[in-house]
C-alpha atoms as one frame of an Amber mdcrd trajectory, in Angstrom:
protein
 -35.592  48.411  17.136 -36.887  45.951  14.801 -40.490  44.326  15.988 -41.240
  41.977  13.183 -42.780  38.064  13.965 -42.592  36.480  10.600 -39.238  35.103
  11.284 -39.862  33.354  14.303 -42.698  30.663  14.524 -43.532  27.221  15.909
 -40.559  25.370  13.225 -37.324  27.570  15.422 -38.965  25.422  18.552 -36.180
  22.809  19.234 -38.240  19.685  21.599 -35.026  18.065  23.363 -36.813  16.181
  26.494 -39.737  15.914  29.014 -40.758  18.049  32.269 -41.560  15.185  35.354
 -38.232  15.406  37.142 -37.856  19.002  37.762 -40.622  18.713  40.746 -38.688
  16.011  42.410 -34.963  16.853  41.768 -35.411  20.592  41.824 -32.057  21.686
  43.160 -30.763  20.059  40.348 -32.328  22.560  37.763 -32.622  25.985  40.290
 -29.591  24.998  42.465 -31.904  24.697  46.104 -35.137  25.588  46.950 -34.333
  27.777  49.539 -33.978  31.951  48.729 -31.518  31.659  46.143 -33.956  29.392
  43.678 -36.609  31.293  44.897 -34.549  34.319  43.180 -33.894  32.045  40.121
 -36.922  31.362  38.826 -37.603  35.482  38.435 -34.154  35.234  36.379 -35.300
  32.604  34.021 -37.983  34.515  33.297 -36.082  37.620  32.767 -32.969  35.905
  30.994 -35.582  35.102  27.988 -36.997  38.100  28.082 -32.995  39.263  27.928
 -32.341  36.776  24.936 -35.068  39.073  23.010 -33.153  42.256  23.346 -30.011
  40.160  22.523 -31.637  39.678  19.184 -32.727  43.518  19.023 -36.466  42.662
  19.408 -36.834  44.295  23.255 -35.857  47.044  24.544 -38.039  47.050  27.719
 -38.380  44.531  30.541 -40.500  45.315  33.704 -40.748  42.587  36.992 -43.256
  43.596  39.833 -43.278  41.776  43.006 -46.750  42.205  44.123 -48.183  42.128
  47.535 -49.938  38.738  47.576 -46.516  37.011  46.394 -47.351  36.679  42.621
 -44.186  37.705  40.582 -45.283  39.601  36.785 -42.198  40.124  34.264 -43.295
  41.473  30.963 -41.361  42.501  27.899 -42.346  43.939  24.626 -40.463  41.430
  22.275 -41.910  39.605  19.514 -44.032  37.175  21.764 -44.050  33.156  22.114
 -45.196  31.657  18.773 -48.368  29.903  19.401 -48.747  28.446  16.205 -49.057
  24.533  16.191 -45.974  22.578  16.892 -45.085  19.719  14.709 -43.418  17.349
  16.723 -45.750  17.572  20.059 -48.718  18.720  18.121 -49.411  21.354  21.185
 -48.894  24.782  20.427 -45.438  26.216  20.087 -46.438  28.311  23.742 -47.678
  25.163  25.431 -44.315  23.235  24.610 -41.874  26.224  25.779 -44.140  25.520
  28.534 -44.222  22.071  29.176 -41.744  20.377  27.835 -37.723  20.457  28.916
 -35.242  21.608  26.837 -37.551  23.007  24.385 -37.262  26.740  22.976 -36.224
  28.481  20.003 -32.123  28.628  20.907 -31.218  25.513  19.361 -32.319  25.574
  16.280 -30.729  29.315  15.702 -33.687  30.504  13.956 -34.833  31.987  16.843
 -32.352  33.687  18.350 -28.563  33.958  17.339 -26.885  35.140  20.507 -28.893
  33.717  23.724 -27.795  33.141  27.354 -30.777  30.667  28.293 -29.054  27.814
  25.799 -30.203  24.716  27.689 -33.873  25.733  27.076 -35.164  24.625  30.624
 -36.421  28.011  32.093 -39.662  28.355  31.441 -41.031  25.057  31.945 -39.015
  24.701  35.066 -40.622  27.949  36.237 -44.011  26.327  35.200 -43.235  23.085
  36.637 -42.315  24.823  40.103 -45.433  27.621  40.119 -48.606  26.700  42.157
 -49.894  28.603  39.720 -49.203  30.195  36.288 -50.520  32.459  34.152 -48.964
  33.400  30.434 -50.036  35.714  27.836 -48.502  36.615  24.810 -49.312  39.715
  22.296 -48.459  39.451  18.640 -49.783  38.820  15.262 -52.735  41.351  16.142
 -53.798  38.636  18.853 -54.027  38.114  22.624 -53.386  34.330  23.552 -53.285
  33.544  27.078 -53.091  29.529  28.971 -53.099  28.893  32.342 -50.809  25.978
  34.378 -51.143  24.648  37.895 -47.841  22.611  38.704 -46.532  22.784  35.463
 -50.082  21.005  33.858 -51.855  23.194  31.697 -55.476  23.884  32.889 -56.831
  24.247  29.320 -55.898  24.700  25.650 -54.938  28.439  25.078 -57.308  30.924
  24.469 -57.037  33.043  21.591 -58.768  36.694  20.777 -58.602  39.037  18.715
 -55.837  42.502  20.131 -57.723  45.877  20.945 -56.315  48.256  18.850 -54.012
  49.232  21.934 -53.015  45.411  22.355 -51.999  45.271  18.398 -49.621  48.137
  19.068 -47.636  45.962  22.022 -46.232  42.973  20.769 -44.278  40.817  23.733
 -45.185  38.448  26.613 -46.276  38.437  30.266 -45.443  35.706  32.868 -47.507
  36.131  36.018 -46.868  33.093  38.662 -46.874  32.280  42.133 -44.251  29.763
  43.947 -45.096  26.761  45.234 -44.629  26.724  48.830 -44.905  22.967  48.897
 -41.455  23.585  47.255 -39.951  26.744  48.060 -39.090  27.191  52.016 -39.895
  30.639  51.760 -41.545  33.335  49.468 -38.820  35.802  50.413 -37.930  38.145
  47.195 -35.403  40.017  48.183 -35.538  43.455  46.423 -31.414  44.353  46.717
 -31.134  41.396  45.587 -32.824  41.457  42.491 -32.069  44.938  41.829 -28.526
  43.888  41.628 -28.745  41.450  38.838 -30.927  43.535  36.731 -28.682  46.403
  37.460 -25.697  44.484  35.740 -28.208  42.825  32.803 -28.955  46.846  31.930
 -25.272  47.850  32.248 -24.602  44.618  30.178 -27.358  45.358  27.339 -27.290
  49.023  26.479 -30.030  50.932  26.416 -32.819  47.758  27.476 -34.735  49.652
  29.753 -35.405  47.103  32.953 -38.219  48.458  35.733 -38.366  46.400  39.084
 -41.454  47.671  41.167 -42.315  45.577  44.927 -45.717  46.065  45.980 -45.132
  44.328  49.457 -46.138  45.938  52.409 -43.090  45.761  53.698 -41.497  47.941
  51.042 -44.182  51.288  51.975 -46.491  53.088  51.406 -47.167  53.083  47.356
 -44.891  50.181  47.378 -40.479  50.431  46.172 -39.559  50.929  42.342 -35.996
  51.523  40.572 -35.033  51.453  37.052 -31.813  50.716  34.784 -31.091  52.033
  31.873 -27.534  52.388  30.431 -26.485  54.266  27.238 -23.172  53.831  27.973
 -22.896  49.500  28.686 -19.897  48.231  30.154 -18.235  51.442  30.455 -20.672
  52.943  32.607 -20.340  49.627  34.904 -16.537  50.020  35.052 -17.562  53.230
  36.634 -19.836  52.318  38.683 -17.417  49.131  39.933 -14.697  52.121  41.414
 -17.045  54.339  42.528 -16.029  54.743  45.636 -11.516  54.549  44.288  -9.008
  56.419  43.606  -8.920  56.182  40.097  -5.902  56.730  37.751  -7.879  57.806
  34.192 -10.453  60.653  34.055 -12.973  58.075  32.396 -12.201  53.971  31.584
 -11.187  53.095  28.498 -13.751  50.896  26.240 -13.905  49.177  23.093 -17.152
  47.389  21.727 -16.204  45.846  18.041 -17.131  42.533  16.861 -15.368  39.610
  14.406 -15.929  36.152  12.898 -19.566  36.448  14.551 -18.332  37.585  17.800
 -19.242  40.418  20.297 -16.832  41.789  21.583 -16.803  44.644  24.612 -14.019
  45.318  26.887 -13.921  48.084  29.618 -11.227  48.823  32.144 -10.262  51.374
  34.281  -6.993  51.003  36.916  -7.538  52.611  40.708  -5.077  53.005  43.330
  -6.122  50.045  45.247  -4.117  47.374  45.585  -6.774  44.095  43.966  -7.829
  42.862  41.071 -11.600  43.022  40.146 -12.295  41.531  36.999 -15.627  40.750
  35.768 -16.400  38.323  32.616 -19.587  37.516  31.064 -20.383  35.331  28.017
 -23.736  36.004  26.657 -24.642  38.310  29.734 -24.184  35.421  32.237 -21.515
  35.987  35.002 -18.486  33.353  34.196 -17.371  33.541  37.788 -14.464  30.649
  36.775 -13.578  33.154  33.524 -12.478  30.787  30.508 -11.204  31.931  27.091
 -12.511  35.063  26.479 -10.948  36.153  30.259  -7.472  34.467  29.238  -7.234
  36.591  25.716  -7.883  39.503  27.605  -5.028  39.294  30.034  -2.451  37.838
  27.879  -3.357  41.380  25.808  -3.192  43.199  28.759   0.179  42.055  29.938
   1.898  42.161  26.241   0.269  45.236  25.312   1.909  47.245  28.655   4.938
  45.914  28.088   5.113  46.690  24.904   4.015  50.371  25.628   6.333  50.630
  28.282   9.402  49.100  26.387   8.473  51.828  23.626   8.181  54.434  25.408
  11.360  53.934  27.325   9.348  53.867  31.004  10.861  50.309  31.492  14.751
  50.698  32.229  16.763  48.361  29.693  17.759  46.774  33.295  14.206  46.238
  34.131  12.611  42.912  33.649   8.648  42.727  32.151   5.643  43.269  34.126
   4.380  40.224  35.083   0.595  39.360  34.826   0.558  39.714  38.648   2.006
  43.312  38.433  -0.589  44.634  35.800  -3.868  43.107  37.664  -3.178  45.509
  40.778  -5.475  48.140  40.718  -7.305  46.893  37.563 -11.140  47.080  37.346
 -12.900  45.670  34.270 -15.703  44.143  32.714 -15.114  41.543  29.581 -18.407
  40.976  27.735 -18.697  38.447  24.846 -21.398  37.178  23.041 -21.828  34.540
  20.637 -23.765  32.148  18.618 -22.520  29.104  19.724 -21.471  29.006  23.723
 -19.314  25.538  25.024 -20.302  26.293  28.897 -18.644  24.466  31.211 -20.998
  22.358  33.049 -24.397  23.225  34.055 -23.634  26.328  35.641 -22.498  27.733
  33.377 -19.507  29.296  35.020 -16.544  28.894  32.568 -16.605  30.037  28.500
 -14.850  26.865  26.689 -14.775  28.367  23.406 -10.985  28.484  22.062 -11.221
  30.990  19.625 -12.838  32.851  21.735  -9.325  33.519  23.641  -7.741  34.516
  20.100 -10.755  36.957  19.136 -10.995  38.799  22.287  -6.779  39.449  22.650
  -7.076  40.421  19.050  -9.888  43.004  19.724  -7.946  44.049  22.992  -4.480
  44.185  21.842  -5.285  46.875  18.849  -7.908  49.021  21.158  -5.635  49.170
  24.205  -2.314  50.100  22.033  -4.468  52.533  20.000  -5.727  53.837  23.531
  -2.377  54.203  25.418  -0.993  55.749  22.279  -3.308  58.822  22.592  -3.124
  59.022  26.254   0.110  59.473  27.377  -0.495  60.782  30.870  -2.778  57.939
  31.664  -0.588  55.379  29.824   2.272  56.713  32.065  -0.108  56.512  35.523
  -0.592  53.230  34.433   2.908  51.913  33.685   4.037  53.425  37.604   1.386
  51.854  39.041   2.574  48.330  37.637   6.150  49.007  38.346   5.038  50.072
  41.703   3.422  46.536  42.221   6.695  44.826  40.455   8.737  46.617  43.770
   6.264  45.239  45.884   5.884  41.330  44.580   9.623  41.586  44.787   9.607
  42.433  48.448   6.855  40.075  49.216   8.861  37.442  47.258  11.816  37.849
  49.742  10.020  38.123  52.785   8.438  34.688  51.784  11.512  32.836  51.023
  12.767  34.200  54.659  10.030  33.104  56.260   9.679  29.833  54.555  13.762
  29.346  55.334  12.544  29.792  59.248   9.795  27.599  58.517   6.962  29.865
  58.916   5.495  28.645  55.801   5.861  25.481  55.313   3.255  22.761  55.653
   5.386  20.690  57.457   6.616  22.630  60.529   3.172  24.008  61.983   3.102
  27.212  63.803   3.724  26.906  67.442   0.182  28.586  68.746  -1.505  26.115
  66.712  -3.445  23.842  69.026  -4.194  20.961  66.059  -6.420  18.337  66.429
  -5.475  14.527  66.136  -7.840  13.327  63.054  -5.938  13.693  59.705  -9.269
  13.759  57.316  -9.668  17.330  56.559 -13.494  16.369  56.404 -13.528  15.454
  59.640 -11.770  18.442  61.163 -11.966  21.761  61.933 -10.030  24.777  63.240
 -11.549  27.933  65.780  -9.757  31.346  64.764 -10.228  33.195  68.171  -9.842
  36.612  69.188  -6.748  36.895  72.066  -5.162  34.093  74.584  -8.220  34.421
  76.939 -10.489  33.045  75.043  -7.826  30.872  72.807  -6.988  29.415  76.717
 -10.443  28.073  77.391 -11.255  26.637  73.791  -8.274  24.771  73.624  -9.825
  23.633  77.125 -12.975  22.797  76.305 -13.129  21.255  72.484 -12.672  18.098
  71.101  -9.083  17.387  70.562  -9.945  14.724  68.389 -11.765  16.968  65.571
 -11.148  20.583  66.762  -8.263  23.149  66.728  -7.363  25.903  68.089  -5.849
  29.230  66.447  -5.316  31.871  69.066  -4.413  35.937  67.627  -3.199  38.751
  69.188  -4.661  41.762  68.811  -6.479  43.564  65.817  -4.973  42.388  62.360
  -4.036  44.122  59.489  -6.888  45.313  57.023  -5.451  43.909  54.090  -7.595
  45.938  51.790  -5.716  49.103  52.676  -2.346  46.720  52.404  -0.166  45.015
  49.906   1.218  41.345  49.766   4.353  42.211  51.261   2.564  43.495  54.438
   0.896  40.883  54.626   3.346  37.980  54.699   5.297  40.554  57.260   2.144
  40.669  59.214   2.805  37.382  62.537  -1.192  36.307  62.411  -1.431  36.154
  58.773   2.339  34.044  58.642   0.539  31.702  61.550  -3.191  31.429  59.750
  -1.714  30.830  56.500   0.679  28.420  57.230  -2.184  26.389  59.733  -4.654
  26.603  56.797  -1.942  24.995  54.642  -3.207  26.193  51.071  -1.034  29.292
  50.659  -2.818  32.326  48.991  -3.955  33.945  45.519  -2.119  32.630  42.664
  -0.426  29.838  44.795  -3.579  28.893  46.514  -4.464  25.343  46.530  -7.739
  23.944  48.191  -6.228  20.460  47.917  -4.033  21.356  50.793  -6.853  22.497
  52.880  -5.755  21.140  56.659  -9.494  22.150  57.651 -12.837  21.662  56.003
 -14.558  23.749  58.634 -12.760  27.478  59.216 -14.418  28.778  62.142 -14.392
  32.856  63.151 -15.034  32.626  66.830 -14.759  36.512  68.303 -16.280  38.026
  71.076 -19.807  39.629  70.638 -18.707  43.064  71.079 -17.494  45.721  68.367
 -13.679  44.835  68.952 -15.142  41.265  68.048 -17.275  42.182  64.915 -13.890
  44.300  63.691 -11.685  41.981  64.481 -14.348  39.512  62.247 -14.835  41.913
  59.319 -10.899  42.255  59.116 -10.389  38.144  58.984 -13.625  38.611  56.774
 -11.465  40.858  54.310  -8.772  38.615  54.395 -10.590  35.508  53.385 -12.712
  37.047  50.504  -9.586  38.954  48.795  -6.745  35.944  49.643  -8.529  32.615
  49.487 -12.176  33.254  47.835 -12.076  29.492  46.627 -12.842  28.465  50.712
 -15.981  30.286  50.528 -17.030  29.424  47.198 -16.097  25.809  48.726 -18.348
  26.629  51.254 -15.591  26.118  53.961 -15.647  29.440  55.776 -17.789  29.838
  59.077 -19.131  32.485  61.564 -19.224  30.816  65.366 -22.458  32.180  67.228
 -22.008  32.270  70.711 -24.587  33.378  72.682 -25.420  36.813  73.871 -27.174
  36.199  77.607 -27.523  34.046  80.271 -30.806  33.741  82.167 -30.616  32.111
  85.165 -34.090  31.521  87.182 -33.784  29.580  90.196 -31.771  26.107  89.638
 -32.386  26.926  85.297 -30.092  28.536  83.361 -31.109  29.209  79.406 -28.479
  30.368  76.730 -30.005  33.342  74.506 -28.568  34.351  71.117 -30.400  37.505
  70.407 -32.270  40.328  71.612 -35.450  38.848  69.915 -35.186  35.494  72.036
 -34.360  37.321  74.861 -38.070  39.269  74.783 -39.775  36.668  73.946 -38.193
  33.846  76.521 -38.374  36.734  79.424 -42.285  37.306  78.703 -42.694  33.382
  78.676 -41.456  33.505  82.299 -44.403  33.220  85.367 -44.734  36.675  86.718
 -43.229  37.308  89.360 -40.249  34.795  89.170 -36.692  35.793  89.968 -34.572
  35.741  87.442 -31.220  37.763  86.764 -30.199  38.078  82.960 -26.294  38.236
  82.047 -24.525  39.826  78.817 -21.710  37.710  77.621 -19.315  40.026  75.283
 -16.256  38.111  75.658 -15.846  34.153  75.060 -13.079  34.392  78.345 -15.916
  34.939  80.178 -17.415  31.548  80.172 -15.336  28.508  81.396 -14.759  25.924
  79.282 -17.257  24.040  79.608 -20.025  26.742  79.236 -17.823  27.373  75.582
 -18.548  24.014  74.346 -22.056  23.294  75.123 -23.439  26.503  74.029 -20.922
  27.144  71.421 -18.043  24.500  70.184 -20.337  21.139  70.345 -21.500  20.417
  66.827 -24.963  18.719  68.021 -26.231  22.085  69.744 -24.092  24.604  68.133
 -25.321  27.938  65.976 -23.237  28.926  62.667 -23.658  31.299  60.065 -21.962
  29.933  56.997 -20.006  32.763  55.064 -21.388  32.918  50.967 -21.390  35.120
  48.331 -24.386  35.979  46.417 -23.424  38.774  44.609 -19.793  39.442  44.010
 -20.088  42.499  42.598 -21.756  43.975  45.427 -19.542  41.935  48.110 -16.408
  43.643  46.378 -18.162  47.162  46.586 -18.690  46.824  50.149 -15.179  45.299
  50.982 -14.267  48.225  49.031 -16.470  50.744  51.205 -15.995  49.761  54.347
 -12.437  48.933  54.517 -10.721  50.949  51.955  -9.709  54.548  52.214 -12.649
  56.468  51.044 -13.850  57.856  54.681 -16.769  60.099  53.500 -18.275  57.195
  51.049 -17.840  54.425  54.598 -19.786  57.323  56.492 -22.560  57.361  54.264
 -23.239  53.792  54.558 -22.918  53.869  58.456 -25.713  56.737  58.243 -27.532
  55.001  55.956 -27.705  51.816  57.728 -27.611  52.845  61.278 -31.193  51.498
  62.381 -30.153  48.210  60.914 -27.761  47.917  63.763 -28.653  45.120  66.526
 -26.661  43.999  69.776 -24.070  47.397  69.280 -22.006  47.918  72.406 -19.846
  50.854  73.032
């Protein structure tokens, strides 16, 4: 690992723009201030800490939560030049600091390959910290500046290294959130585990330690470390490690041209979805973009090609499509470059066009090269495809029947559809409920103006254990589908969204949460835009009834319950009731403590983590029994409100 300095000083600091408006506007620069930009700042942090081992100066990263709410992150890179700056006349460290959009990735004499390209982290960090504290180790000296708010406190303070100091080049960023900002100072260890799980698997061999020193993680506090030696290919791994899989170990290739990384991983199961995974610079390109499109226009040419060969297609046979190669496919595309075009602030789409040439370049020779030597897995491979090619072609016919009876099509909507009058899909919104019962006495007691009313029957089918074809044959799907109006996967479109409000209202029973975590299934592996979208909803009816005397109080959880009981004189009568079904209350006990959006409790459905959303869709409702026992043990005492 190189650990020189020379080459980086106060000239590679690029000053764009000034700091006032992240303090005001700071969902516009962390995304909210509730736990999610709570999490980001600790990822700024860590993304330039990333950005060093990028350029082969780190190869160790270590975050500690401690116990009074202070977050440390510390690498051994080369350190923030602290030199003067010519443009602000601060130091180099007090403009990283202090000013937006300054750092040393513009410029590209500080870094050649960074993800943190819009320079904002650390001063946003600063700007959002009650309190700050920075040091940085290099050039045989300790310099260290403190910030309340974002305003440094004093100039830094310089001294000369111990002799152990000298041997530890890097920096340390020790702050504390503002919670004039920040709604909590929740870190959420799984959380953050996860994301520095996939930067190690991402940056081979960077060592990355994440210690909590809370006292709610124990005695002598919660550590875990990653460190990868094999990158991408371990994470492919890791990604089906609880499938089927078709090939002994994933196939990998890691090469790079005209300036670009290049590493590709992939590894087919015998599940029936796609889970794809592209990242540009180590940042998660959730939309994909070119580097995404190269690799599955390889993919698809490259098994035909084999297949065509090899004489596994018939002569009769058409080509796989790009539909029939994706089933079963897990892999990880992982490109990194000097020059990024990111689509939009987010950064969730890689523009770059020769991007999409490079990477089917790379893929096309590895993956021919790869099939070539492994004929048994090559020929897995190929059946699995063709298998899926049977199957699109059954779920192709059973569509075009039911879309000749109708059951399809936006116009004619399906009979058990109680719809709602207002046209705006803003304004509207539609109740999925479990059985007739309950669909009886919400159709009863909602708003016919704004609400409808989707009644099922029965449990439906766990689509992660079932292909399209099932699907489409499958009477509750045909009905939701065709009320939703968007269609599904590759014909999904959220312009056609009848509903901007999709409401799971089940019983509070385990039938209910089943029936929930099925529709749940559904949702995340068929239309995954209406949660991104933010359109997807849990209902939260309530749990108890306490009636004492002429009063009657709705509870929602055990927790209330306790505490509204104890609030009670001593001595009063009072009976308590468990609601597990909605039939159970009339209609218009439904919409006051449930249906009417002024009093109403929802959980919104999101998804943090993808990664680790698809692993435990993939536990929990695919066919790997022992691995969905071991998470039931495991997370037993987590249980609340379980019936049986």
């Amino acid at each position: 690992m190189a650990n020189t300095t020379s080459d980086y000083t106060a000239s590679d600091i690029q000053v764009l723009e000034g700091l006032e408006a992240v303090r005001r506007r700071p969902g516009m620069y962390i995304g909210s201030t509730d736990e999610r930009g709570l999490h980001h700042l600790v990822y700024e942090i860590v993304d330039n800490a990333v950005d060093e081992a990028m350029a082969g100066y780190c190869d160790r990263v270590e975050i500690t939560i401690g116990a009074d709410d202070w977050v440390t992150v510390t690498d051994n890179g080369r350190g923030i030049p602290v030199d003067k700056h010519e443009k602000t006349g601060l130091s180099a460290l007090e403009t990283v600091m202090t000013v937006l959009h300054a750092g040393g990735k513009f410029g590209g004499g500080g870094y050649k390959v960074s993800g943190g390209l819009h320079g904002v982290g650390a001063s946003v960090v600063n700007a959002l910290a009650e309190s700050l504290v920075i040091e940085v180790r290099r050039d045989g000296k300790v310099t260290t500046q403190r910030y309340e708010r974002g305003v440094a406190l004093s100039r830094p303070k310089t001294k000369r290294a111990s002799k152990e100091e000298r041997a530890n080049t890097g920096t340390t960023v020790r702050w504390l959130a503002d919670r004039d900002v920040f709604e909590h100072l929740n870190y959420d260890f799984e959380t953050l585990a996860q994301r520095f799980r996939e930067v190690a698997y991402l940056n081979r061999k960077l060592w990355i330690r994440l210690r909590d020193e809370r006292a709610a993680a124990g005695p002598g506090g919660r550590e875990t470390n990653f460190f990868f030696e094999g990158g991408i290919r371990s994470f492919v791994r890791y990604l089906n490690r609880d499938r089927g899989v078709l090939q002994p170990l994933p196939f990998d290739v890691t090469r790079e041209t005209e300036g670009t990384s290049i590493e590709i991983a992939l590894q087919y199961n015998d599940g029936f979805n796609e889970h794809v995974f592209a990242f540009a610079n180590t940042i998660n390109t959730i939309d994909g973009g070119s580097h995404l499109t190269g690799f599955r226009s390889a993919l698809t040419r490259v098994l035909n090609g084999h297949a065509r060969r090899n004489k596994l297609l018939a002569e009769s046979d058409p080509n796989l499509t790009a539909e029939d190669v994706r089933e079963g496919l897990t892999a990880v595309v992982s490109v990194k470059l000097g020059e990024p075009q990111f689509e939009g602030q987010t950064k969730t789409r890689l523009g770059n066009p020769e991007v999409k040439g490079q990477t089917e370049s790379v893929m096309s020779e590895a993956l021919s090269e790869y099939l070539d030597g492994n004929s048994r897995e090559a020929r897995r491979i190929i059946d699995k495809c063709q298998t899926s090619a049977r199957a699109r072609e059954a779920a192709r016919k059973a569509r075009d029947l039911v879309v000749r009876k109708g059951a399809l099509e936006g116009a004619t909507l399906p009979g058990k559809l109680a719809d709602c009058s207002e046209r705006d899909p803003a304004q509207s919104e539609i109740y999925i409920v479990e059985g007739p019962s309950a669909g009886g006495t919400a159709k009863q007691g909602r708003d016919r103006r704004t609400q409808a009313i989707l009644p099922l029957r029965g449990k439906v089918l766990n689509v992660e254990k079932a292909r399209l074809d099932k699907l489409l044959a499958h009477d509750s799907f045909r009905t939701l589908i065709t009320a939703l109006g968007t269609g599904i996967r590759d014909e999904f479109d959220i312009e056609k969204l009848r509903y901007h409000k999709v409401i799971i209202m089940t019983d509070a029973d385990v039938d209910g949460a089943h029936i929930r975590a099925l529709l749940l299934t559904f949702f995340y592996r068929f239309m995954p835009e209406l949660i991104e979208r933010g359109y997807l909803y849990i209902a939260q009816p309530p749990l108890y009834k306490v009636q004492n005397g002429k009063n009657a109080t709705w509870i929602y959880s055990d927790t209330d319950l306790e505490s509204h009981v104890a609030g009670l004189k001593e001595g009063s009568k009072h009976s308590i009731q468990r609601y597990k079904g909605l039939g159970e209350m009339n209609a218009e006990q439904l919409w006051e403590t449930t249906m009417n959006p002024e009093d109403r409790l929802m959980l919104q459905v999101d998804v943090r983590d993808d990664i680790g959303a698809d692993h435990v869709f993939a536990q929990l409702m695919g066919d790997d029994v022992p691995a969905r026992r071991k998470f039931i043990e495991s997370h037993a005492d987590q249980v609340v409100n379980l019936d049986v």
